[in-house]
N, C-alpha and C positions, 0 to 999 in steps of 0.2 A: 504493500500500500504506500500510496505518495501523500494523501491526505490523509488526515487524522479525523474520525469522528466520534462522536459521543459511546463511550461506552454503551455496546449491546443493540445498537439501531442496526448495524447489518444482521446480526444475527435476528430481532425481530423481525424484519424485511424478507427477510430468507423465510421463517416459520409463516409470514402470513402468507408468501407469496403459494408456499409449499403447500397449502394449505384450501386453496380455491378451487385444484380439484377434489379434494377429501370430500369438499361442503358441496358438491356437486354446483357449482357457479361459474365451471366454464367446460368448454368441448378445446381438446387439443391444446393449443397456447393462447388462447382466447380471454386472457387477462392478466393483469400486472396488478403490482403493489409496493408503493413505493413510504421512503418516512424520510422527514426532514431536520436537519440540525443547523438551525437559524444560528447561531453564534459563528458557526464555519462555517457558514454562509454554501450550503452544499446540503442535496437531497441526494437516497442511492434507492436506486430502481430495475427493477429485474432487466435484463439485457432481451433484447428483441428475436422471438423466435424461435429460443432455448426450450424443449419438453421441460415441464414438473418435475420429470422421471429424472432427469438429469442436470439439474441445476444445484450449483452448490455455490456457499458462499462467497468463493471467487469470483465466479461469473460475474456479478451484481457488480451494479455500474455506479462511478459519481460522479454528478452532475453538480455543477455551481449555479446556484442559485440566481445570481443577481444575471448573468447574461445566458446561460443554458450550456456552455461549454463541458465538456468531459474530462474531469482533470485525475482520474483515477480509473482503472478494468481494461481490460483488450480486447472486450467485446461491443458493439453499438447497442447502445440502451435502446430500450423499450420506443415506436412509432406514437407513441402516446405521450414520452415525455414531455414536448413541452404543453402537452393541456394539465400533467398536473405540476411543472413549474406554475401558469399561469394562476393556477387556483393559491397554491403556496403565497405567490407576493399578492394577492387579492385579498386573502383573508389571513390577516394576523391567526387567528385561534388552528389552523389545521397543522396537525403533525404528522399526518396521514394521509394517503391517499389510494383509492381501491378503483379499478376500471373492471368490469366482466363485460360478458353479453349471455348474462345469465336469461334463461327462457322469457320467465313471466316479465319482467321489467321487459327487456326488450319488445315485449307484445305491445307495452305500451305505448314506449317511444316509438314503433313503427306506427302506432295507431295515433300518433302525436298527440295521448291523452294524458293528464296527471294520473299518479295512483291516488284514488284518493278515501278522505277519512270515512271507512266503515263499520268500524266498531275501535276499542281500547286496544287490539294488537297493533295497531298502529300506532293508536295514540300514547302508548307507551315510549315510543321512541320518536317520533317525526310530529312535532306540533302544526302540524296543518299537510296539505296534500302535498307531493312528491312531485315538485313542479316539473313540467314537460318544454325542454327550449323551442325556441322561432325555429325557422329551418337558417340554415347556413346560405348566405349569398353566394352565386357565382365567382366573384372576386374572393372571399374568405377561401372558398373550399382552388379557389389558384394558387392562393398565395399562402403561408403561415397555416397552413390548415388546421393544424395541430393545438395551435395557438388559439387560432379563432374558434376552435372546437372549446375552450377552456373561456375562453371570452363572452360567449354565449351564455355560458353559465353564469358567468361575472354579473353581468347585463343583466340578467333576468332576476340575481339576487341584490340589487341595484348597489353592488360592489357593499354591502350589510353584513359585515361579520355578524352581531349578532344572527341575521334571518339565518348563514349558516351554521351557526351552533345549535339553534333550533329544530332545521331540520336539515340534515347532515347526509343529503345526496340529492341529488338532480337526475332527468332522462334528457341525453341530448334528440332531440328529433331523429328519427327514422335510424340513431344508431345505439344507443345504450346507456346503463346505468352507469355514476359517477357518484361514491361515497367519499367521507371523510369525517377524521375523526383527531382526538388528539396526539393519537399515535398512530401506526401502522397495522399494528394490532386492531386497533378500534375501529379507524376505517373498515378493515375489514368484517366487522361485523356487522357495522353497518351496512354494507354490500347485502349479507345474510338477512341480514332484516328488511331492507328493500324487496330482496327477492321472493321472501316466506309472505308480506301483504301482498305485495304485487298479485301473488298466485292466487293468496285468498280472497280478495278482489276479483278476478276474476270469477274464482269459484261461484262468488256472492252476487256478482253482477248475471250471471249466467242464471241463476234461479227465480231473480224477479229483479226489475231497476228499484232503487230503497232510497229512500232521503237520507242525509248525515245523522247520527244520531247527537243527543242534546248537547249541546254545547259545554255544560257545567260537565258530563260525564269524561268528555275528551282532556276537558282541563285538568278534572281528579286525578286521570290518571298520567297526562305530564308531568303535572307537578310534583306528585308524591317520588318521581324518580328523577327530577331537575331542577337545580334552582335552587334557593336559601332555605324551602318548607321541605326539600325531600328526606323523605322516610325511607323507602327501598333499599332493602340489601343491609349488610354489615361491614364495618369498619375493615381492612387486609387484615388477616390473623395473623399474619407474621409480625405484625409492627405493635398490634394491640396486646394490652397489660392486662 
């Protein structure tokens, strides 16, 4: 290694990446996962093309943050890099970043619909629907594509760190889900969780079309798992007395 980064992000990086097929969230090499270390100004993300089967902490690529160069691996990173550069200098709060073209989510974005709020599984996680981007212009998909792939996103969360700590992925038009989270780990589960409503949305939408259900119930269950009131879960047993 030529660059130095935070204790334990590659190896995170590596486990989530390794990890996308386990959760069944992608066919063949059909998603990346990358984590960022703002201080060294450098994000590291799987390399482009490489099987799950065969990817090892080597491989994994780093990228500099501030202009997208490669200053660490001997491999070419991930076709997706810089849409999750672009997300990284967008919103201060992500340390993660997750790409599929996991089934159900994809359904949406091809149908350029949000997922949206049908009962508390969702609203556990995503305070409000799973926005769905514009379609890309002609000139975006000539030029920077990748970029303007991450820009779109930008845009439509009107560049609002908060909106995405709230709800922590997007569907780009007619190509796929985009999570993130504090870490690379987290992104990734947020991937899992896009993908597990998306489905069940459909499921639901498929049985009868249903209004949102009440408002205070969506909120309940945000809050109890976000924010200054939440109650959900226990404290890391490693660290508690």
């Amino acid at each position: 290694m030529t660059v130095a980064v935070r204790d334990g992000l590659r190896q995170d990086v590596l486990e989530a990446n390794l990890a996308i097929p386990q959760v069944g969230l992608a066919t063949l090499t059909w998603g990346n996962v990358s984590g960022v270390d703002r201080e060294a100004d450098v994000f590291v993300i799987k390399p482009s093309g490489v099987p799950y089967e065969d990817l090892a902490i080597d491989h994994l690529v780093t990228v500099r943050l501030s202009d997208g160069a490669v200053v660490d691996g001997d491999l070419r990173p991930s076709t997706d890099t810089e849409t999750h550069r672009c997300l990284y200098l967008a919103f201060p709060s992500i340390g993660g970043v997750t790409h599929t073209h996991s089934t159900h989510a994809v359904a949406f974005a091809q149908a350029r619909r949000d997922i949206p709020v049908l009962g508390t599984t969702h609203a556990d996680t995503f305070n409000g629907p799973i926005p769905v981007t514009r379609d890309l212009t002609p000139e975006e998909c000539a030029k920077d594509y990748e970029y303007n792939t991450g820009r779109v996103i930008v845009d439509m969360l009107e560049e609002d760190d908060q909106k995405a700590v709230e709800v922590p992925a997007a569907l780009v038009a007619n190509h796929g889900p985009f999570a993130w989270g504090a870490t690379a780990r987290k992104s990734l589960e947020h991937a899992i969780i896009c993908e597990a409503v998306a489905d069940i949305a459909l499921h639901t939408l498929s049985l009868a079309p249903t209004a949102p259900p009440p408002s205070h119930l969506l909120d309940r269950h945000y809050t109890r798992k976000h924010g200054p009131d939440a109650y959900y879960g226990n404290p890391d047993m490693t660290t508690a007395s």
